[in-house]
C-alpha positions as semicolon CSV with decimal commas, in nm:
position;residue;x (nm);y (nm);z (nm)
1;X;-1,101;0,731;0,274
2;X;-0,793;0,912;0,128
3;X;-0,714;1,254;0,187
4;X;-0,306;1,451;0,136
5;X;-0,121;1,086;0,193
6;X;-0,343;0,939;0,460
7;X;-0,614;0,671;0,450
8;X;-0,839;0,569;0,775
9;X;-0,826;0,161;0,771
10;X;-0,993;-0,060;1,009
11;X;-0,792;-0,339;1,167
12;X;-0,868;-0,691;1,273
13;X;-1,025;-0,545;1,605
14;X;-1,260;-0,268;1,423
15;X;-1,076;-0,013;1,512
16;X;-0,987;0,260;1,281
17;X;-0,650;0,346;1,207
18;X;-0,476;0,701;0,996
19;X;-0,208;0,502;0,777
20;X;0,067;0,692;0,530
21;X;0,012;0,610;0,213
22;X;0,373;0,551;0,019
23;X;0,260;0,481;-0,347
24;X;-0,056;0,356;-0,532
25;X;0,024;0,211;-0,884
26;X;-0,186;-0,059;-1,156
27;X;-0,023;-0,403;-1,192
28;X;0,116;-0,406;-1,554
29;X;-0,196;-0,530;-1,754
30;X;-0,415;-0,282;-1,515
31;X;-0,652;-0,549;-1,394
32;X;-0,559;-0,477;-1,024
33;X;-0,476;-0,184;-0,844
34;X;-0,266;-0,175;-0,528
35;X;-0,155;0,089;-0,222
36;X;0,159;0,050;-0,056
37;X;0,157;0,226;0,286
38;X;0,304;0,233;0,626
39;X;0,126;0,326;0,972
40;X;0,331;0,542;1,171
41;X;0,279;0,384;1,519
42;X;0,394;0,084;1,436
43;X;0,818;0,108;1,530
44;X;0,976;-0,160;1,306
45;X;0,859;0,058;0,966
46;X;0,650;-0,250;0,835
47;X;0,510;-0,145;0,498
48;X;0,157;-0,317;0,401
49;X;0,041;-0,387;0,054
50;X;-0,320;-0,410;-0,031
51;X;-0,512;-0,447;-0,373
52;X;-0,829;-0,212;-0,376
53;X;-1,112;-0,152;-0,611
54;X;-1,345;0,107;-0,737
55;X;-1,595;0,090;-0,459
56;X;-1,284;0,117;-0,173
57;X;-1,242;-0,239;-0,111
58;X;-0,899;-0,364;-0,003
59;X;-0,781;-0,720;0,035
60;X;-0,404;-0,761;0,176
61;X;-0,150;-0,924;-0,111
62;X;-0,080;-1,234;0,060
63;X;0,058;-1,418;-0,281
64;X;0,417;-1,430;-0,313
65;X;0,437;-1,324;-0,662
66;X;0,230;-1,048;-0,554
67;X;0,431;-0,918;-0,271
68;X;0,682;-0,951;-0,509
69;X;0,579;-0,699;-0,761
70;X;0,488;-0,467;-0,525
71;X;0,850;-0,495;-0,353
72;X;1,009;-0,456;-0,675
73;X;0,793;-0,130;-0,795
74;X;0,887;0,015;-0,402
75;X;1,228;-0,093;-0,470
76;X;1,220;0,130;-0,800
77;X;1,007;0,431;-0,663
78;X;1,282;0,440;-0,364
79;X;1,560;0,441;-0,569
80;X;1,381;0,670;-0,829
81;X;1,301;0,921;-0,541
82;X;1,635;0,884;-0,409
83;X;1,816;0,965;-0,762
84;X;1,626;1,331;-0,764
């Protein structure tokens, strides 16, 4: 469930967690679509990437080409948000 920048995930354990979403964006042919966000108890700053669907499904990006997209489209939203 999203709602302002926050989404309620459940963890490993079941237990449901308010994240901070940071960005949602489609890869480039739109056949996936992902959420970057962070949770704010956690104190290293960790950000997660996930690839959801329509019906709210999320699966973590574990490929490294992947993870690699999505660090290069934070990269550019950073730097983009940074430059205003």
């Amino acid at each position: 469930m999203i709602e302002n920048n926050t989404m309620m995930i459940t963890d490993d354990a079941g237990n449901e967690r308010e994240v901070e979403i940071l960005l949602t964006f489609e890869n480039e042919d739109k056949t996936k679509k992902y959420v970057l966000f962070t949770d704010p108890t956690d104190e290293e700053g960790n950000v997660y990437a996930y690839s959801y669907n329509e019906d709210g499904s999320m699966d973590e990006v574990v490929d490294e080409e992947e993870w690699e997209m999505c660090q290069e489209v934070l990269g550019a939203f950073i730097s983009e948000d940074d430059g205003e």
